[in-house]
C-alpha positions as CSV (number, residue, x, y, z in Angstrom):
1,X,0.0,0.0,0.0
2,X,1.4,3.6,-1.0
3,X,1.4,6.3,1.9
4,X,-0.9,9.5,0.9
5,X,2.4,11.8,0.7
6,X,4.4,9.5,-1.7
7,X,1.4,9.2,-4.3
8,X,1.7,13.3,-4.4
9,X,5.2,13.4,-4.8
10,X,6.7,16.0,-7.3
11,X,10.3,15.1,-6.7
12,X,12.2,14.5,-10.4
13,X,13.6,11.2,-11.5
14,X,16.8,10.8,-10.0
15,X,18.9,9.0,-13.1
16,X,20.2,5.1,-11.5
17,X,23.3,5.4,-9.6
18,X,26.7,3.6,-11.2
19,X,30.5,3.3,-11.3
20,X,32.5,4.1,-13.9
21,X,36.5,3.1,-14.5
22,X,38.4,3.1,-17.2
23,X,39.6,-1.1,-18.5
24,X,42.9,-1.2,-19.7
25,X,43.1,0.5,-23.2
26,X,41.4,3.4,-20.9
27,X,37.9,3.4,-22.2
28,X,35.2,4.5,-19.3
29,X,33.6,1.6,-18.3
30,X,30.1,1.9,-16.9
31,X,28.2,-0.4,-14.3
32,X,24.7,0.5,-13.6
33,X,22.9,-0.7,-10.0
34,X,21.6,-3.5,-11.7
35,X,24.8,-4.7,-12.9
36,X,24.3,-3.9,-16.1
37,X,27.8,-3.1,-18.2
38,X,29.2,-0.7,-20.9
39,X,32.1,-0.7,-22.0
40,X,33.6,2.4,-24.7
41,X,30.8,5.0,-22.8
42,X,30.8,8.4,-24.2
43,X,29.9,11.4,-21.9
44,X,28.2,13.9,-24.2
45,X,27.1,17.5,-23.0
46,X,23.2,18.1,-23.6
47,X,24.2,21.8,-23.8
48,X,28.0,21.9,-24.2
49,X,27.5,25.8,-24.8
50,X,25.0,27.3,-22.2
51,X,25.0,24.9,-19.9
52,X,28.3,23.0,-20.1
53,X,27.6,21.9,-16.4
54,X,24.9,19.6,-17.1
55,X,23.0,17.7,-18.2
56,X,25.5,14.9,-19.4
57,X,24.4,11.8,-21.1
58,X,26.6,8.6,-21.0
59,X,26.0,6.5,-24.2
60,X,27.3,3.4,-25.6
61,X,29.5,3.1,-28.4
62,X,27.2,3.3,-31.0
63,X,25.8,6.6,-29.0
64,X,22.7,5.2,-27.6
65,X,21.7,6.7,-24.1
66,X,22.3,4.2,-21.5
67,X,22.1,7.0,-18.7
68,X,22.3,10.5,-17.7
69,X,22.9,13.0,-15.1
70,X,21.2,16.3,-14.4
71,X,25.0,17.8,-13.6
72,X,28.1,17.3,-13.1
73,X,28.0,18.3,-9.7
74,X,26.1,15.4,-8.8
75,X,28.7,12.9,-8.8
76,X,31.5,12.4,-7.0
77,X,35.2,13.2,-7.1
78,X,36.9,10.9,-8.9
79,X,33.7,9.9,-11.3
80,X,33.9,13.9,-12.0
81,X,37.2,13.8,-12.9
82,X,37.1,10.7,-15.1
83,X,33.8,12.6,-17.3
84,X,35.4,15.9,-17.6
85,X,38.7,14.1,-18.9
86,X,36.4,12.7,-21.0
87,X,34.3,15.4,-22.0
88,X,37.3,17.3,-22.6
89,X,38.6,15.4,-25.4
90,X,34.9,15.7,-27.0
91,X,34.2,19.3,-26.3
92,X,36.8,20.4,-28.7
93,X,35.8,24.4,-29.4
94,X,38.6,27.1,-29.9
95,X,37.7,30.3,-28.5
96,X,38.5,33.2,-31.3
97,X,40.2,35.6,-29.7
98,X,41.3,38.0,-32.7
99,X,40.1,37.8,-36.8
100,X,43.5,39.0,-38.5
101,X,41.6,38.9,-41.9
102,X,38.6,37.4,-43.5
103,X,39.3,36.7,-47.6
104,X,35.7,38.2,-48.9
105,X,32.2,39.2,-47.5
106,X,30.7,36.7,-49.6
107,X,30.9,32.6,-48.8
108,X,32.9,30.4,-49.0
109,X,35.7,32.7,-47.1
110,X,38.9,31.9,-45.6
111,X,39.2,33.3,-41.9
112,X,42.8,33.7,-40.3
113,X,42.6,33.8,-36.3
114,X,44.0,33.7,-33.3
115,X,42.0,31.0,-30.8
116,X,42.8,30.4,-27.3
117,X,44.9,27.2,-28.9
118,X,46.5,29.2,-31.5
119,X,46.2,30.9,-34.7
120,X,44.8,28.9,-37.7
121,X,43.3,29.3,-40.7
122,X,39.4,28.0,-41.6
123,X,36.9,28.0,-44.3
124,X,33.4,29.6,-43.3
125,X,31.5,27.9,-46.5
126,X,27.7,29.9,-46.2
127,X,26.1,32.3,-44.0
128,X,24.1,29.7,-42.4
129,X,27.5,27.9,-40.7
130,X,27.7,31.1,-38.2
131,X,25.2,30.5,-35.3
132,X,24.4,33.2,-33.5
133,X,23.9,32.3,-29.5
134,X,23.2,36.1,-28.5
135,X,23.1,39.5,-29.6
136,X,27.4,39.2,-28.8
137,X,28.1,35.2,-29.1
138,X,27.5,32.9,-32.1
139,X,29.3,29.3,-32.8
140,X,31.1,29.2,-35.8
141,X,31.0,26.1,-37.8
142,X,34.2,25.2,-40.6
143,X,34.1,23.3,-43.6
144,X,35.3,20.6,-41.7
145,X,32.7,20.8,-39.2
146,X,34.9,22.0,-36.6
147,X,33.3,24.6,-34.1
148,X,34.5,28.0,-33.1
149,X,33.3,30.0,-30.3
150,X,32.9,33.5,-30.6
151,X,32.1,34.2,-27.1
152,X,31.9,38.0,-26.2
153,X,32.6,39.9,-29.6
154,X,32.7,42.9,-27.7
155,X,35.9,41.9,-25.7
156,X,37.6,41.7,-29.6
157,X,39.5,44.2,-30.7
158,X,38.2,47.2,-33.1
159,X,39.1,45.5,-36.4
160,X,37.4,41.7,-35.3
161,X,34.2,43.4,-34.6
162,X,33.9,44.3,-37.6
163,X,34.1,41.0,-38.8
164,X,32.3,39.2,-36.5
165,X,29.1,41.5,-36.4
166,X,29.0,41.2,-40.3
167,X,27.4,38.3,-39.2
168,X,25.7,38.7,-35.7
């Protein structure tokens, strides 16, 4: 028989508890409470951009969702510290931090920046590859289908405005 004040109950789903290691060729390795296994689990950001926190889904190899969690935070230490290793190999986004020079105003155009990894070169092939995020923050997508993040075009300098709000 259910109680009166657990029939009424608003609380969320809380997602199953689990461990996670790594097996030898360091692939996370995920046990759910039931026993259940996965081995090769991907942690994949819901919202990598706005809410890079959480939610994080862990999926198998063939990136079906076997789990999630509403935020990192939830965890603990070490399991933390495995996902974000994790994550951080998957969330791969240079940061522009100065446009030296864009080849045309039209697409495709070649950009030459400087990222928070470097300066390189990419290919911006139509309009539609620059995501804007806000009125000052857009995700820029290459030809290769790398991302960029433009993430405050008004900390740029004079000269990269200009470029970047061609297109915000």
């Amino acid at each position: 028989m259910t109680s009166p004040t657990s029939s009424t109950s608003t609380a969320p789903p809380q997602p199953p508890r689990f461990s996670l290691e790594r097996d030898p060729w360091g692939h996370l390795v995920l046990t759910l409470e039931d026993g259940s296994r996965y081995s090769g689990v991907a942690a994949i950001r819901m919202f990598p951009v706005s809410s890079p926190e959480g939610p994080i889904a862990l999926c198998d190899p063939r990136g079906r969702e076997i789990t999630w969690l509403p935020s990192l935070a939830t965890v603990a230490a070490d399991v933390r510290q495995m996902l974000e290793e994790d994550l951080a190999q998957r969330d791969f986004i240079p940061v522009i931090t100065r446009v030296h020079r864009v080849s045309s105003l039209s697409e495709p155009c070649e950009w030459d920046v400087d990222t928070d990894r470097g300066r390189t070169t990419f290919v911006l092939r139509a309009e539609e590859d620059f995501h804007r995020l806000s009125p000052h923050r857009a995700i820029i997508v290459d030809s290769r289908g790398l991302r960029f993040l433009l993430a405050d075009v008004r900390q740029l300098d004079a000269a990269s405005r200009r470029f970047a709000e061609w297109y915000l």
